[in-house]
Backbone as JSON Lines, residues from 0, in Angstrom:
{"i":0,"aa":"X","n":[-0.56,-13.21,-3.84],"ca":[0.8,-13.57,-3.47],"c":[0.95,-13.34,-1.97]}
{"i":1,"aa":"X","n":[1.53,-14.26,-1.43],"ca":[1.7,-14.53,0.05],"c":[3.17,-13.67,0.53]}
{"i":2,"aa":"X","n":[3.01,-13.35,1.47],"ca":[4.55,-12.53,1.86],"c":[5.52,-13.92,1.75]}
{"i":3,"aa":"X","n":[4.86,-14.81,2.1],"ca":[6.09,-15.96,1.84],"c":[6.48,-16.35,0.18]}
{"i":4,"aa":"X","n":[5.35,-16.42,-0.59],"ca":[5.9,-15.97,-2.23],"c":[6.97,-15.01,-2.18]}
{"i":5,"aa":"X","n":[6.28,-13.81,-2.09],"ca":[6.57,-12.12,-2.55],"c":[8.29,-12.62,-1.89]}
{"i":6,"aa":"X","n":[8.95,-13.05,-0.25],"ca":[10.36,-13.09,-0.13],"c":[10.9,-14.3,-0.93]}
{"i":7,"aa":"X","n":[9.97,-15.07,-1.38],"ca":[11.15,-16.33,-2.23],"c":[11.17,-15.73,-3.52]}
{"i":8,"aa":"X","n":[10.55,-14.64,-4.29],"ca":[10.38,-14.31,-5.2],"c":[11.53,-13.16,-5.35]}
{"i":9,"aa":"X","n":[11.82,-12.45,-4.57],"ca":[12.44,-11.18,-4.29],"c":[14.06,-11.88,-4.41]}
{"i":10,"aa":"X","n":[14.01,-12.6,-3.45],"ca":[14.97,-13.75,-3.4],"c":[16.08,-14.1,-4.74]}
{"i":11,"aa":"X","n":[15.33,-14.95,-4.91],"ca":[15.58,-15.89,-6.01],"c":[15.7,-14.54,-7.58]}
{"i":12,"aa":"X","n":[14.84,-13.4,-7.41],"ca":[15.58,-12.22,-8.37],"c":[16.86,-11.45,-7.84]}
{"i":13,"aa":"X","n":[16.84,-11.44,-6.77],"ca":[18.37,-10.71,-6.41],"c":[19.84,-11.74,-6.34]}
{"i":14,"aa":"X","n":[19.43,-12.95,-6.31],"ca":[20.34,-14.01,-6.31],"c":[20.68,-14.29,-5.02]}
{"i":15,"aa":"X","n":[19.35,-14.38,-3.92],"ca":[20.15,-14.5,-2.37],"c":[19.08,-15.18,-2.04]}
{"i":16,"aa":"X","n":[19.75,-16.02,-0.87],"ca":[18.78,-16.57,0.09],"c":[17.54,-16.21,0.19]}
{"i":17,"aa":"X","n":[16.72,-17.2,0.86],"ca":[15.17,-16.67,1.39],"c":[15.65,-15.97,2.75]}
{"i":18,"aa":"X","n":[16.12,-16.1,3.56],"ca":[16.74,-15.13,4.6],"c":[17.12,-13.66,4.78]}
{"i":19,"aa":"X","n":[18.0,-13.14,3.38],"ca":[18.45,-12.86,2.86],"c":[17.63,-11.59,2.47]}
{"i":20,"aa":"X","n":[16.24,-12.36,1.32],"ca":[15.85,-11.68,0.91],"c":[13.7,-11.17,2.03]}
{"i":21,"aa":"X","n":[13.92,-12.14,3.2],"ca":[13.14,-11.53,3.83],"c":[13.28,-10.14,5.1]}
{"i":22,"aa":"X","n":[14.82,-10.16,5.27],"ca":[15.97,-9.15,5.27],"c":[15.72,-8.01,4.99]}
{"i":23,"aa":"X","n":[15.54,-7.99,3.48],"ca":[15.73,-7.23,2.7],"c":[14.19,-6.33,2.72]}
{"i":24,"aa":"X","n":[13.2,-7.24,2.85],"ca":[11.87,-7.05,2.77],"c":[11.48,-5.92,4.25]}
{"i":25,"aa":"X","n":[11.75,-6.96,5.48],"ca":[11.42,-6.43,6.6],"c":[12.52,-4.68,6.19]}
{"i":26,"aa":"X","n":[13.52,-4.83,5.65],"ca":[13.72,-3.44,6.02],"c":[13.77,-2.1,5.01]}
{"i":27,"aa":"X","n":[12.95,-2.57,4.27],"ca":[12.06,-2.0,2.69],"c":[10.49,-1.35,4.02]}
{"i":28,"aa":"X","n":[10.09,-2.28,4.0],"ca":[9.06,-1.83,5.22],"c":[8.87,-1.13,6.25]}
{"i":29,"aa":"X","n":[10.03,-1.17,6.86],"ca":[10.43,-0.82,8.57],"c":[10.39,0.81,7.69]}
{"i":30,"aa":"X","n":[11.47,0.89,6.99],"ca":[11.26,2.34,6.51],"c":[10.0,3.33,5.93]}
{"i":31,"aa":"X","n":[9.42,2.75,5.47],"ca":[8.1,2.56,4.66],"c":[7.49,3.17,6.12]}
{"i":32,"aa":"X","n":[7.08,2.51,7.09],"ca":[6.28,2.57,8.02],"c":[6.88,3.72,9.11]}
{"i":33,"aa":"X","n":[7.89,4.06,9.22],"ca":[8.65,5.08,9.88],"c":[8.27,6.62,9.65]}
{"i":34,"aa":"X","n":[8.74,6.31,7.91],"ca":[8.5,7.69,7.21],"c":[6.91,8.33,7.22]}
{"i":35,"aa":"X","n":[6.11,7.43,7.12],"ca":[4.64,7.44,7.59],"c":[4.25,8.3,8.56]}
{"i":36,"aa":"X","n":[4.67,7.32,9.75],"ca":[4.79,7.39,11.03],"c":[5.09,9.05,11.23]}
{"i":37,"aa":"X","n":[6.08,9.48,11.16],"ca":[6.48,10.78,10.68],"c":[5.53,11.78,9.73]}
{"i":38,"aa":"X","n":[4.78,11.3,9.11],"ca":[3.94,11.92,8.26],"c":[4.89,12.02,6.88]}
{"i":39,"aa":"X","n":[5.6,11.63,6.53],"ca":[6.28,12.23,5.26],"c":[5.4,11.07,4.02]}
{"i":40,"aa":"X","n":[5.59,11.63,2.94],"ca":[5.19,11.06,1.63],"c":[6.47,10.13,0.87]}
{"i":41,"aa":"X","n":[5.91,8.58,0.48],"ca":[7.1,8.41,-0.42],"c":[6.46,8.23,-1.38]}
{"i":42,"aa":"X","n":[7.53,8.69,-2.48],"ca":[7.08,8.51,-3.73],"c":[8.19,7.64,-4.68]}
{"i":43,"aa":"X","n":[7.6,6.25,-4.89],"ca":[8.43,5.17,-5.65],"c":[7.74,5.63,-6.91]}
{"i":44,"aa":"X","n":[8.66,6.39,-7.97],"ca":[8.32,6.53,-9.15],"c":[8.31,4.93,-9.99]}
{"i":45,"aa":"X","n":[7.39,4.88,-10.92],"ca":[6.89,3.49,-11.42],"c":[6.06,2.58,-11.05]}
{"i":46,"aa":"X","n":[5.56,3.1,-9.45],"ca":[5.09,1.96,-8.69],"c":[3.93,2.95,-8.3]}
{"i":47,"aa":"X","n":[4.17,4.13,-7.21],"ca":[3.27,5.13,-6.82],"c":[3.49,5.88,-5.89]}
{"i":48,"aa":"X","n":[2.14,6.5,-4.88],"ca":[2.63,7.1,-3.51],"c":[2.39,6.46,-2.23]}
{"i":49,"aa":"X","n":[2.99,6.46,-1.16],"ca":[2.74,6.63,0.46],"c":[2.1,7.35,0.99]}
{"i":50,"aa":"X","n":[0.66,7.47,1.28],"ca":[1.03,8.77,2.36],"c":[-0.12,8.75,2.77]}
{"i":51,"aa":"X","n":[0.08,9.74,4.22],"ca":[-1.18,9.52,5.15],"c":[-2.07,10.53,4.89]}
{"i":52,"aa":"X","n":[-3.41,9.75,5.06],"ca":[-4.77,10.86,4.82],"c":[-5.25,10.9,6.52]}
{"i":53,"aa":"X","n":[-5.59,12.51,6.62],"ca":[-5.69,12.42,8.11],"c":[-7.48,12.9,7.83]}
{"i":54,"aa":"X","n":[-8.6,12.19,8.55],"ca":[-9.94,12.36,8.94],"c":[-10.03,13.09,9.55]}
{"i":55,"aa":"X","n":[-11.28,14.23,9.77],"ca":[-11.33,15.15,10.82],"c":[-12.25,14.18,11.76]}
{"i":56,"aa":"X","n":[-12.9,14.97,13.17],"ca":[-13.81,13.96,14.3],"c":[-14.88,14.67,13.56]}
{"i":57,"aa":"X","n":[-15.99,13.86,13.32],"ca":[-17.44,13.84,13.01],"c":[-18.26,13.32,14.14]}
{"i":58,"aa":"X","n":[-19.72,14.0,13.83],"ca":[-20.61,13.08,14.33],"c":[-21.67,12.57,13.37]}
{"i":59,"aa":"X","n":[-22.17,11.33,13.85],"ca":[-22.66,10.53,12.97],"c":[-23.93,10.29,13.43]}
{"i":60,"aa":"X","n":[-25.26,9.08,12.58],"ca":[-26.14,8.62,13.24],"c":[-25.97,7.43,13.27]}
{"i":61,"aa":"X","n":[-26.41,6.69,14.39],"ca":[-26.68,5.6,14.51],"c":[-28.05,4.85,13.33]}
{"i":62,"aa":"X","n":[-28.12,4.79,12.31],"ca":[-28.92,4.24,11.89],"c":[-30.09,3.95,12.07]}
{"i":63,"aa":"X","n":[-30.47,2.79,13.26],"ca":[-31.25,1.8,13.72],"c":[-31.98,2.93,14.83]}
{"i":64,"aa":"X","n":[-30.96,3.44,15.67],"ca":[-32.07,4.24,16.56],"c":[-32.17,5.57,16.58]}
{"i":65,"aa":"X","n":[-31.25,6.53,15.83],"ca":[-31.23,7.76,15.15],"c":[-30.41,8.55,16.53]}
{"i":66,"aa":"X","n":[-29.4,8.07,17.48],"ca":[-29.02,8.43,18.42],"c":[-27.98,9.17,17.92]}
{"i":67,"aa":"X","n":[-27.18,10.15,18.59],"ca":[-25.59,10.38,17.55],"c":[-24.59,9.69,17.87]}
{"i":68,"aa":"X","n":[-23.53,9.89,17.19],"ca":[-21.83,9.02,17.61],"c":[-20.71,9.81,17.24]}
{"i":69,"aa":"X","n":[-19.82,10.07,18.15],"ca":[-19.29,10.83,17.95],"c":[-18.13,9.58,17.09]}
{"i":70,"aa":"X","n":[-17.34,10.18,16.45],"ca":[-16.35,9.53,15.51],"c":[-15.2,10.47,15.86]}
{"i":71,"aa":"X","n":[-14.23,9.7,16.23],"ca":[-13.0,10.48,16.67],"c":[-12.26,10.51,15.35]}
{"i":72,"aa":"X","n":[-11.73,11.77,14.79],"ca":[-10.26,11.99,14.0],"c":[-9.36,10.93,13.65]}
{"i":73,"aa":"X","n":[-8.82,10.35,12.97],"ca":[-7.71,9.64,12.46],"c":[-7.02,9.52,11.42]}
{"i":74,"aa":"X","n":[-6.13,8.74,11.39],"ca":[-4.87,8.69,10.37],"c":[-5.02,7.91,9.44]}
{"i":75,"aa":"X","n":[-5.02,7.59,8.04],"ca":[-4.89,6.28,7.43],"c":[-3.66,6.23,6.42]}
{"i":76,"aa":"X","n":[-2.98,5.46,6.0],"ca":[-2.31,5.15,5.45],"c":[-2.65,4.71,3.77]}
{"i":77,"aa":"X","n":[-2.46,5.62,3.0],"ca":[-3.2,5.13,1.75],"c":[-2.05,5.1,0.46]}
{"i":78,"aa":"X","n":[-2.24,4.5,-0.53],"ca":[-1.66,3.9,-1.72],"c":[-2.31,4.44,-3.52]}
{"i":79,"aa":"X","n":[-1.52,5.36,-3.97],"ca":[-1.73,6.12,-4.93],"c":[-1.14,5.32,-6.06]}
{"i":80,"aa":"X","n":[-1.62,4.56,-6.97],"ca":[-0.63,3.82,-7.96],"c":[-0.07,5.13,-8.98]}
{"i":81,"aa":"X","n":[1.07,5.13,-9.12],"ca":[1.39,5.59,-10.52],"c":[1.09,5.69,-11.9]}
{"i":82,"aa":"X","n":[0.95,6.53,-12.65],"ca":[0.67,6.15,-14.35],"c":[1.1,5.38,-14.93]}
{"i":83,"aa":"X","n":[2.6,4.67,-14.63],"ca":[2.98,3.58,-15.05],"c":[2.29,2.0,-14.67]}
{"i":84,"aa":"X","n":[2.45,1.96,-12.62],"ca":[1.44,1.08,-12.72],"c":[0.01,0.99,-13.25]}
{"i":85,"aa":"X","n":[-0.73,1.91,-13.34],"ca":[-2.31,2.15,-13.75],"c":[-2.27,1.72,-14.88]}
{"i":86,"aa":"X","n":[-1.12,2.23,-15.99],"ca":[-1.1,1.78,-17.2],"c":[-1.19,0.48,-17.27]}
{"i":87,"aa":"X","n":[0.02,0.13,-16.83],"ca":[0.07,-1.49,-16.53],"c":[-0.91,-2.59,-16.28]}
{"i":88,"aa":"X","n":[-1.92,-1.96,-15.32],"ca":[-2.85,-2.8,-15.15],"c":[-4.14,-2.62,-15.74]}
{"i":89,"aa":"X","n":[-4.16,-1.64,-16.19],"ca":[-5.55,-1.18,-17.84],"c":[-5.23,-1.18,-18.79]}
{"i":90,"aa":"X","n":[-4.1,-2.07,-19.74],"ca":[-3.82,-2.06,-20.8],"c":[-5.21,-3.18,-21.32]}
{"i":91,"aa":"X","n":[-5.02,-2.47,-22.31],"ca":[-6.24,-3.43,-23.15],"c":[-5.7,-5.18,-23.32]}
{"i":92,"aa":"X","n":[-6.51,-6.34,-23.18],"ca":[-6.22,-7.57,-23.8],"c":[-5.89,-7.94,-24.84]}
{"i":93,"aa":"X","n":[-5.1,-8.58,-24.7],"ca":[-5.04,-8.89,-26.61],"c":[-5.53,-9.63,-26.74]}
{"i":94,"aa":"X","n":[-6.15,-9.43,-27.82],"ca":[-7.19,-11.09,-28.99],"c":[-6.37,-11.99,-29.73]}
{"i":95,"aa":"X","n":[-6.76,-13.1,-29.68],"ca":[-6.18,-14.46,-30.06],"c":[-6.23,-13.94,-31.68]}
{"i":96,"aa":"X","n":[-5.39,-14.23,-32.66],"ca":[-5.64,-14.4,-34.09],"c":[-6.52,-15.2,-33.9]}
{"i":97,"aa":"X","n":[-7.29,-14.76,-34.89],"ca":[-8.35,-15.96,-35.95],"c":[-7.42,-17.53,-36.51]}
């Protein structure tokens, strides 16, 4: 699904414009990315978590010529599904009747 789906979709369930509901989107996000930003955790029960995993600096090898590399520290932004979504998406198939 395309962000241009995902706002006509959002849309057309809240009963508003595509405008309206890309609106609505950009500032579902803006927050999303703030609270981050900040380091805080969100937690959308049903759906999952927000939150940043921070890397320490390593050093590494270069593979090919066995030189080192240093790897600087960073931030990532990662996505914990919920038991509800997990459920959701490992429910068993159902079989066609005979």
């Amino acid at each position: 699904m395309t962000k241009a789906e995902f706002v006509e979709s959002l849309a057309s369930s809240l009963g508003q414009t595509k405008s309206e509901g890309e609106r609505a989107l950009e500032a579902v996000v803006e927050v999303i990315k703030k609270a981050l930003e900040r380091g805080e955790k969100i937690d959308l029960r049903g759906l999952g978590i927000f939150k940043v995993r921070e890397s320490k600096a390593r050093t590494a090898r270069n593979p090919r010529t066995g030189e080192p590399i240093a790897i600087p520290a960073k931030k990532a932004a990662i996505f914990k599904p919920g038991k509800e979504l997990s459920a959701l998406l490992n429910k068993p198939a159902e079989t066609p009747a005979p």
